[in-house]
N, C-alpha and C positions, 0 to 999 in steps of 0.2 A: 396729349391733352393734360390736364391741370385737374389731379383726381383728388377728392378728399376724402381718405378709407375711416370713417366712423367704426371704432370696435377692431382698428387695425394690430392692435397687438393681442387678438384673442385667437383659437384656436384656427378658427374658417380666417379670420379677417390679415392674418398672419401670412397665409397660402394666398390670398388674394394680393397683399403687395408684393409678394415675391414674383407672383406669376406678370403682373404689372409696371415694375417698376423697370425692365429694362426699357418697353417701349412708352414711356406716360413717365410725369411729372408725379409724382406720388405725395400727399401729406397723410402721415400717419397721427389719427387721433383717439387718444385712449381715455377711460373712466378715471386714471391716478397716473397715466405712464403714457408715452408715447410724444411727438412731436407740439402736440398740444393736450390740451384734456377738454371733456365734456360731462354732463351729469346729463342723461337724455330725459331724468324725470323732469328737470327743471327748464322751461322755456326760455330763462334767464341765462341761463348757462350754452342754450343753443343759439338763443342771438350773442352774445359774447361770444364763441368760437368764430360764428361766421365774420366777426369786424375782426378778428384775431387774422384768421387764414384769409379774408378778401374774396375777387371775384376767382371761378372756381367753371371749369366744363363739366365734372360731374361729383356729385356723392353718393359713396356706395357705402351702406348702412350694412357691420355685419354685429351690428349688438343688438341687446336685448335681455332684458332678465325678465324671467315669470317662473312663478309657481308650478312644484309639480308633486301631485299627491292625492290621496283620497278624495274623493269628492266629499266625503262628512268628514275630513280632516281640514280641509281648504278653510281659513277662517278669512274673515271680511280685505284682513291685512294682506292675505295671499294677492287677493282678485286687485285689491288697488293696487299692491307692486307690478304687480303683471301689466294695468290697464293704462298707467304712469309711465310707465319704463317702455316695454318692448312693443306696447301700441301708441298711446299717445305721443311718447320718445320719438317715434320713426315720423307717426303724422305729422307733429311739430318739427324733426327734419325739413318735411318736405313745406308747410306752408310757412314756414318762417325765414326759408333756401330759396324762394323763387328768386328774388331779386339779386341774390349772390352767383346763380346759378347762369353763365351765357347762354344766349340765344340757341338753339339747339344742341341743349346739353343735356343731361340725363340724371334722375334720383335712381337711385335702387335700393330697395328694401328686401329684408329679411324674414321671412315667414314659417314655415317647416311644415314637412310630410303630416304633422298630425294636425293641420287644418285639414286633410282629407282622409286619414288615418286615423282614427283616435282611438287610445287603449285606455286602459284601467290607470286613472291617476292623473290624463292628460287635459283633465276640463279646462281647467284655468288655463293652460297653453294652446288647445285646441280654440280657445276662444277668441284670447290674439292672434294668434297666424290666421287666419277666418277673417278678424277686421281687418287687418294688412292687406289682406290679399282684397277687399271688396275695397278699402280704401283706395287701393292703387288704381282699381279700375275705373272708378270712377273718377277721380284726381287727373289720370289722363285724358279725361275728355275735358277738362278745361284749363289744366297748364297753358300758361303762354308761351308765346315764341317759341313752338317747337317742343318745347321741351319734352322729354322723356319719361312717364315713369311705370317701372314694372319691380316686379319683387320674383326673388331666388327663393326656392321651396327646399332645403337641404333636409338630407335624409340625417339619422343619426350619426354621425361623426367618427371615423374608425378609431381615432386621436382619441376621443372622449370616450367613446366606447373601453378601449385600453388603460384610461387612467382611472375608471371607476371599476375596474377587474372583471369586466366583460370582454366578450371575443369580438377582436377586432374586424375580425372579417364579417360579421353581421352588420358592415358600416361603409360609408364611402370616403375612402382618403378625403383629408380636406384639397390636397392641391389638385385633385378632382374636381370638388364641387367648386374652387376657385373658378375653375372653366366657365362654369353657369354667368359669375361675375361680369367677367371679359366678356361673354355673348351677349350679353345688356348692354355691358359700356360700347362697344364697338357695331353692335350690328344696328337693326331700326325698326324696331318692334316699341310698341306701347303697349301699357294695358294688361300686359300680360305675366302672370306668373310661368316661371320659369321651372318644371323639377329638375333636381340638379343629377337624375338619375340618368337621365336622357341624353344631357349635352359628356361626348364624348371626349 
């Protein structure tokens, strides 16, 4: 298949074309770096990629930027990057992709554990992964031709976890949660969020 990895040069999105790339066509698209680039706040910038990379079997969305902090620290700027970038960003993927996308091909979106988890500091993220994931469901009941869309719930990142001098093992390898990926792209499920804790 003919994959376009959005947020491919990031830490999940990195595990995802490696895991990918032997059996699938892979185009790696990043924020400043990769195969192409994309800015997901800017609508302009997601139709310019798609005439960039052309018709496409699936995109699999592993970016996102949001806010993460006090809730009476969160200023207005927080909740618009958040609501631009890692929710709007992914929605405007998916309704600006239909027509790039073939006939039974599949979006996949990125969401996280703290749409069902949430702790102290994670409003403004809890709030995106929450619309992603009520987005996707809905959106799969009237994509056309087939199409596909579900979104990948990863947990905290062992990768990231380690680069911020936390312990890794309170986290899931990314080329773990990659797995989640591939079980979207490849199997035939709709509608449905994926947690990445599950897929083995």
């Amino acid at each position: 298949m003919d994959v376009l990895v959005v947020g491919g040069t990031g830490t999940i999105g990195s595990a995802v074309v490696d895991l990918l790339s032997d059996d699938h066509d892979v185009t790696v698209a990043g924020h400043t770096s990769g195969e192409v680039q994309v800015d997901l706040s800017d609508p302009a910038s997601i139709d310019q990629l798609y005439s960039t990379v052309g018709q496409v079997d699936a995109v699999l969305s592993c970016a996102g930027e949001a806010a993460f902090g006090a809730l009476d620290e969160l200023d207005d700027e927080d909740f618009d990057v958040s609501l631009s970038n890692k929710l709007m960003g992914q929605v405007n993927l998916v309704r600006h992709g239909l027509d790039t996308v073939n006939d039974g091909g599949v979006f996949t979106l990125t969401s996280g554990v703290l749409s069902q988890e949430p702790m102290p500091g994670s409003a403004a993220i809890s709030l995106v992964n929450a619309g992603v994931e009520g987005f996707a469901r809905a959106a799969a009941l009237e994509a056309p031709r087939n199409i596909r869309v579900n979104v990948v719930s990863p947990p905290w990142v062992a990768e990231t976890l380690e680069a911020m001098g936390e312990n890794p093992e309170d986290g899931l390898p990314a080329a773990t949660v990659a797995k989640a990926y591939r079980r979207c792209l490849e199997g035939d499920m709709t509608g449905e969020t994926i947690d990445a804790r599950t897929v083995a």
